[in-house]
ZAMINU-819275 format. One record per residue (C-alpha): x negated, y, z; residue in three letters. Coordinates in steps of 0.02 Angstrom, whole numbers, padded with zeros to 5 digits, always signed. Example, Ala and Ser with C-alpha at 12.3 -4.5 7.8 and 13.67 -1.06 7.14 Angstrom:
<pts>
-00615-00225+00390ALA;-00684-00053+00357SER;
</pts>
This chain:
<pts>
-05985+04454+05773UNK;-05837+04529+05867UNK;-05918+04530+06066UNK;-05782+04473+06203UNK;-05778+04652+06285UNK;-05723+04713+06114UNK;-05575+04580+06078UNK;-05512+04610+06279UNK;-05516+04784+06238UNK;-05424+04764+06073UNK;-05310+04644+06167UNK;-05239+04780+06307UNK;-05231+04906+06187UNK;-05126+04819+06061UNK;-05007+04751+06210UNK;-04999+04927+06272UNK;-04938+04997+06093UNK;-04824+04855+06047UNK;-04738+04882+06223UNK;-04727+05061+06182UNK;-04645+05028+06016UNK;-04536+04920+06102UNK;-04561+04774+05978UNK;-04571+04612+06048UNK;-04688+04472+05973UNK;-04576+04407+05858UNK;-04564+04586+05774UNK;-04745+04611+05780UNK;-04763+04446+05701UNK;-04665+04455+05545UNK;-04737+04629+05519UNK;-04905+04583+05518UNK;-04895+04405+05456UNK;-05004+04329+05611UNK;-04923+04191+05692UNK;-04830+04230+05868UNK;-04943+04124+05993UNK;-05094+04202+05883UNK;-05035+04357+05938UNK;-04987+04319+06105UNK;-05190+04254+06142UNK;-05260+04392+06072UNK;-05150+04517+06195UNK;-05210+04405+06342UNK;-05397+04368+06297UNK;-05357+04207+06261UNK;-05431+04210+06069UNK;-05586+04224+05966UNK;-05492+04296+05799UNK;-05574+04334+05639UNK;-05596+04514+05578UNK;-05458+04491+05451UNK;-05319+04445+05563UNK;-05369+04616+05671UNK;-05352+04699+05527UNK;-05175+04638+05467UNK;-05106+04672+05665UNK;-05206+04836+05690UNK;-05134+04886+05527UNK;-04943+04832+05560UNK;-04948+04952+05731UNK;-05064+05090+05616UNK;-05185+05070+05768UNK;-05351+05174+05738UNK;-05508+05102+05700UNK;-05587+05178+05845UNK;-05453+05074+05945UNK;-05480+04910+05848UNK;-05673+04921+05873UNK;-05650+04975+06066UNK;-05471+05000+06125UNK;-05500+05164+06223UNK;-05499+05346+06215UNK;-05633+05454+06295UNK;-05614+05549+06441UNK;-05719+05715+06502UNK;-05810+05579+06624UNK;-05901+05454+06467UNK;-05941+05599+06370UNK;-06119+05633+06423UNK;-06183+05497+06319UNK;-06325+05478+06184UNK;-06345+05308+06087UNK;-06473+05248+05973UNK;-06428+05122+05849UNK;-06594+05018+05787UNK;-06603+04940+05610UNK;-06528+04758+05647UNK;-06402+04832+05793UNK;-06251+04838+05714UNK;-06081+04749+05736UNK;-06053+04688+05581UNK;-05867+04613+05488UNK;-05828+04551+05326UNK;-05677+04544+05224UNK;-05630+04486+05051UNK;-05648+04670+04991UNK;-05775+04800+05128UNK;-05908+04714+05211UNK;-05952+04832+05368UNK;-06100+04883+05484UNK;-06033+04986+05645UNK;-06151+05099+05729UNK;-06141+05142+05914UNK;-06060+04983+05936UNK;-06101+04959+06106UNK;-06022+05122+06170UNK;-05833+05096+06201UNK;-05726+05242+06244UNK;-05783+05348+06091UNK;-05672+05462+05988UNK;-05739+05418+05823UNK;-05827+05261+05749UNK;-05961+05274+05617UNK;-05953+05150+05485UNK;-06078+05092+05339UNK;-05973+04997+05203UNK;-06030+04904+05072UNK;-05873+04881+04930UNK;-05883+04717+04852UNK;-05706+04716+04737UNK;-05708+04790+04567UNK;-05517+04754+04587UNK;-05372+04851+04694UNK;-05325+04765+04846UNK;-05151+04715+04867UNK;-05040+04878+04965UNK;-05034+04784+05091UNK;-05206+04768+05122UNK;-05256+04950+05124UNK;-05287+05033+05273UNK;-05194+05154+05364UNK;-05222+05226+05529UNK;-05194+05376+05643UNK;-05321+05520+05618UNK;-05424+05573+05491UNK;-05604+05515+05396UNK;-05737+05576+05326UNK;-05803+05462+05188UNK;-05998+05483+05096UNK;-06049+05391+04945UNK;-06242+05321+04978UNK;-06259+05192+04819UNK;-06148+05157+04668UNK;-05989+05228+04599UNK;-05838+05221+04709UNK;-05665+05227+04667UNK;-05549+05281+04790UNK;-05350+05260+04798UNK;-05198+05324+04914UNK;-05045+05319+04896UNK;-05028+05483+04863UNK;-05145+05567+04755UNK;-05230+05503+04591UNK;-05398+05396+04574UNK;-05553+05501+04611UNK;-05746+05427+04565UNK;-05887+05493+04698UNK;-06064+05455+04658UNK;-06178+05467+04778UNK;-06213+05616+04860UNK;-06008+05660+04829UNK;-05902+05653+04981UNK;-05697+05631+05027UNK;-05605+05706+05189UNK;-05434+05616+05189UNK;-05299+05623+05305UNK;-05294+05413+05394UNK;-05119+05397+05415UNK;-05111+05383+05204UNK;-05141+05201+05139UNK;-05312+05211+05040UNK;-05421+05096+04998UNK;-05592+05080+04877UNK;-05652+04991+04730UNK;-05819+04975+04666UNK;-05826+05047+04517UNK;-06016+05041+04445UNK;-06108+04854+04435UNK;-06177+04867+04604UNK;-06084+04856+04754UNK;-06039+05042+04803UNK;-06106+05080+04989UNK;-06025+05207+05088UNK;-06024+05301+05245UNK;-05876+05307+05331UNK;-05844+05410+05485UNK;-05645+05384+05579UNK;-05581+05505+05693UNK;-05445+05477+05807UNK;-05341+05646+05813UNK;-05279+05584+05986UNK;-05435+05545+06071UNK;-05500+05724+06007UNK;-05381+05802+06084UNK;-05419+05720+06255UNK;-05618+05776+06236UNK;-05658+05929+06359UNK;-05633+06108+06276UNK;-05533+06036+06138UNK;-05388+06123+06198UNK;
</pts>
């Protein structure tokens, strides 16, 4: 369930970097494929949108995942911070393809978000439908065979125990590729809110 301090989060942030782009709601629209006044509740707060449509806008602005889940970047003042996620406390989304359990999902402000995937398609989502974000991720094979794509380099198997560091900002997306679903750990890091954490200078 996506909590109201995460979509009024998600809502200033994606205002913020649409104004910055200097697209207007029309462009946004027909780049992401979600309707105008969709849009224009979700900037204001105004909406309780499904994971999906996040998705398909946070994707058309290549907004981080630690944005979509939080809209901030850390500052030297939140980073003396220790959280304990319990079996049970996770956020948790679904698409067609990923299903996904976020941990630390009640700290906002955080410069990368851990994710635990379970991959459900034994087919390739359409392009359009990969992600592709800002930053980099680290991504851990815990169950099944998984098949990963970019755009860039060849198809590569991991079984579990085998692990992927790939650079965000290249569409990739997974398959399953054994006849359980694949699980995976996936850990995104936004380059920018690094940079803003104290001795990373």
């Amino acid at each position: 369930m996506i909590t109201d301090k995460v979509l009024l989060a998600f809502g200033e942030e994606l205002k913020s970097i649409r104004q910055e782009k200097g697209w207007t709601l029309d462009e946004l629209s027909k780049k992401s494929g979600v309707s105008i006044s969709a849009i224009s509740k979700i900037e204001n707060g105004n909406a309780n949108p499904s994971f999906e449509i996040l998705l398909k806008i946070a994707r058309s602005v290549q907004m981080n995942f630690v944005q979509l889940m939080d809209g901030g970047r850390p500052t030297a003042s939140t980073m003396t911070r220790r959280v304990v996620t319990r079996i049970g406390e996770c956020q948790t989304f679904s698409t067609p393809y990923y299903d996904y359990e976020v941990h630390t999902s009640e700290l906002t402000q955080k410069a990368m978000v851990p994710l635990q995937m379970r991959i459900k398609t034994r087919t390739l989502p359409p392009l359009d439908e990969w992600s592709i974000h800002e930053g980099e991720e680290f991504i851990y094979v815990l169950k099944g065979v998984l098949e990963f794509h970019t755009e860039i380099y060849a198809p590569v198997l991991l079984r579990p125990g085998e692990s992927c560091y790939v650079d965000s900002t290249m569409r990739h997306a997974f398959v399953s590729a054994s006849e359980e679903d694949a699980e995976i750990l996936s850990i995104c890091l936004s380059i920018k809110s690094f940079e803003t954490l104290p001795g990373s200078q």
